[in-house]
C-alpha positions, -999 to +999 in steps of 0.1 A: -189+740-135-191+701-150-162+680-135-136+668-160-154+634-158-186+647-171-171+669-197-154+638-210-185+619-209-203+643-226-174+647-254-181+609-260-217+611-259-213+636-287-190+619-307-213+585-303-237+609-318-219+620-348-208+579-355-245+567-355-254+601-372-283+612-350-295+633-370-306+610-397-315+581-370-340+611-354-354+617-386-359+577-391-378+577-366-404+605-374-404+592-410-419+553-399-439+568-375-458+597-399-458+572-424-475+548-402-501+571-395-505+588-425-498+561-453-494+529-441-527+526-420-551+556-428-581+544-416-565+532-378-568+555-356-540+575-339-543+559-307-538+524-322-509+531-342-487+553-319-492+524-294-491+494-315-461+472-296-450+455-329-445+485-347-427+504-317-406+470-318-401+478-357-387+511-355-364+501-326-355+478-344-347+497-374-326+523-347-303+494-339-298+483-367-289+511-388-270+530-362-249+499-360-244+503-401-235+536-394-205+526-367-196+495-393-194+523-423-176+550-405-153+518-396-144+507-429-144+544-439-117+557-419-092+564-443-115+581-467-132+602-440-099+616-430-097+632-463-130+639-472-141+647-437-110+659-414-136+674-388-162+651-383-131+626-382-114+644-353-152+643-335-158+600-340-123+591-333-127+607-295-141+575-292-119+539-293-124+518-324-130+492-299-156+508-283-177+512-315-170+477-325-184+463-295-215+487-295-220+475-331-220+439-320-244+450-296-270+472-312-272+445-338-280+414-316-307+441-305-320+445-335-323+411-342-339+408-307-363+432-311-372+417-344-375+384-328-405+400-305-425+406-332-420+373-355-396+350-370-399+366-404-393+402-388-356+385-376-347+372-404-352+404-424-334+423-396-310+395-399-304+398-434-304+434-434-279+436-405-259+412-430-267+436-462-250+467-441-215+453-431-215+435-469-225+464-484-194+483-461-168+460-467-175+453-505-203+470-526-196+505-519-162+500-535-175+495-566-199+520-592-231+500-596-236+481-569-224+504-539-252+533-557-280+512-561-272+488-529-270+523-506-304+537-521-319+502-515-307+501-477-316+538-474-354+524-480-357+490-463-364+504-430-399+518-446-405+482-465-407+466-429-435+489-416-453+488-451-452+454-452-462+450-412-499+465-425-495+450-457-511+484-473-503+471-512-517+504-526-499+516-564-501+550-544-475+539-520-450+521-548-451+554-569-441+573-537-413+548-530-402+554-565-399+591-563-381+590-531-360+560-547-345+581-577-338+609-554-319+595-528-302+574-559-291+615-570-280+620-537-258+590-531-241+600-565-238+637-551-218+625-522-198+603-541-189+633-563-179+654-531-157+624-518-138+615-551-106+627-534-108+603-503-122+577-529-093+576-551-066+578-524-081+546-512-086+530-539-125+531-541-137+525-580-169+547-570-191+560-600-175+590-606-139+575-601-147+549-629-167+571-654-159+605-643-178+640-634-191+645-664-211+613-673-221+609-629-235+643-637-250+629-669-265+602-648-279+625-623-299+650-645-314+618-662-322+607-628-339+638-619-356+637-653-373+604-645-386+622-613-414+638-632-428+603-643-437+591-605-447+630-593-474+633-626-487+598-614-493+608-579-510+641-590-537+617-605-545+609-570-574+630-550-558+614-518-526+633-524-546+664-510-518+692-500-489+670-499-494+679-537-475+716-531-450+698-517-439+681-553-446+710-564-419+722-546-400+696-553-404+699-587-385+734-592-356+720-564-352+692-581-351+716-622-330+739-603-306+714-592-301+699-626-293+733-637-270+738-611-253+708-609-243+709-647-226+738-643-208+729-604-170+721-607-164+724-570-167+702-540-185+723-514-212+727-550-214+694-547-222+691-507-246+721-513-270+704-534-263+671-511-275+689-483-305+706-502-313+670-511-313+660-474-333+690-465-357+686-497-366+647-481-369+659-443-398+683-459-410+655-478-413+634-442-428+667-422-456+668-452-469+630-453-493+647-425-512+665-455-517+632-475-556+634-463-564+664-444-596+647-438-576+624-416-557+648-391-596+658-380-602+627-378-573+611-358-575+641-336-610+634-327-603+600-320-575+608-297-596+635-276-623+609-270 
């Protein structure tokens, strides 16, 4: 049986975990990567992307740096999280607020490190996205406008510094990032809905706080309305290929969600669809490998010889 030592090591291992959110860093990860391959640089082969130093430098980069927003949020968010998520509360605190300060200090200067390997330019946007994170913590998410559209914009930015490491400009790529803009925009307004009750304990003039359910919902439906507008575009490309079933898909989630959501009164409604959202996106990643069949054969070839 594991000693008390290595139980307690492994408790804090977990709850480290559930700070930087794991989950969501793993999924990071796979996300750059695919869309390295897949989008980014189509015609590299598989060999030269997958081992490219600067880009693995990128996405470790990108770890750092957003697990330490995630230690800096959960931080500033302690208050709220004990309402809105007593649990997952009870998991992070197993570990000292000291401790996760200091490993926020450090993951950053890692970041910036590892940004520093690759150019100047790649620290100073680590820099000013390290910045960007506590800023938007301490300040922006207080408030209905800016905390929304600041947390979809940070939510992205880790993709912006691998599309603009193979400076692949193509309209096909900014109609994607708007798609996946809008719905991680409905998302961020979803959780806000399911953490009203932490929100205005603690004084946090979120969107739905400020303008209430109704019009956030109002807000979200015309969100998911605009959806359409970027998925038609991208059906008007050939190199879409079967990543077209997945908007498809999409398409009928995202319709039955407004439905849904227009008629939801309840909190664990509103972390349903949150996490259908979450789900929907992770699906999204896991099908940027049917872009261009074409390429798969291709890559795979390359990678036998």
């Amino acid at each position: 049986m594991p000693s008390f030592k290595a139980k307690r090591f492994l408790f804090k291992l977990f709850s480290l975990v559930s700070v930087i959110r794991g989950y969501n860093i793993l999924v990071l990860v796979l996300a750059q990567y695919l869309a390295a391959i897949f989008i980014f640089s189509p015609k590299n082969t598989l060999r030269s992307v997958v081992f490219d130093v600067d880009l693995l430098y990128i996405v470790l980069a990108s770890i750092c740096v957003v697990a330490a927003g995630y230690i800096i949020n959960n931080f500033y968010d302690a208050k709220v999280d004990r309402i809105n998520r007593p649990l997952k509360t009870g998991i992070d605190n197993y570990v000292k607020q000291s401790t996760k300060l200091k490993l926020y200090f450090t993951l950053n200067f890692l970041g910036f490190i590892f940004g520093l390997l690759i150019s100047g330019r790649a620290a100073l946007f680590f820099a000013i996205y390290i910045f960007a994170i506590w800023f938007y913590s301490h300040k922006l998410k207080k408030y209905p406008f800016t905390g929304l559209v600041s947390a979809t914009i940070l939510t992205i930015l880790p993709f912006f510094a691998v599309f603009v490491y193979f400076q692949n400009f193509s309209k096909i790529i900014f109609v994607h990032a708007i798609f996946l803009f809008l719905v991680i925009m409905v998302r961020e307004l979803l959780k806000d809905l399911q953490n009203m009750k932490g929100a205005i304990v603690n004084d946090y003039d979120t969107f739905p706080v400020v303008y209430g359910e109704v019009k956030t919902k109002q807000l979200s439906i015309f969100l998911l309305l605009l959806t359409l507008f970027p998925v038609v575009v991208l059906f008007s490309y050939p190199a879409l290929s079967y990543m077209r079933y997945y908007f498809y898909f999409a398409l009928i989630v995202l319709v039955f969600l407004g439905f849904y959501l227009w008629k939801s009164t309840e909190t664990k409604q509103y972390r349903m669809m949150h996490n259908v959202l979450k789900v929907l996106l992770l699906i999204g990643v896991f099908s940027l490998i049917f872009i261009d069949t074409s390429l798969i054969v291709e890559k795979v070839i390359d990678r036998l010889n």
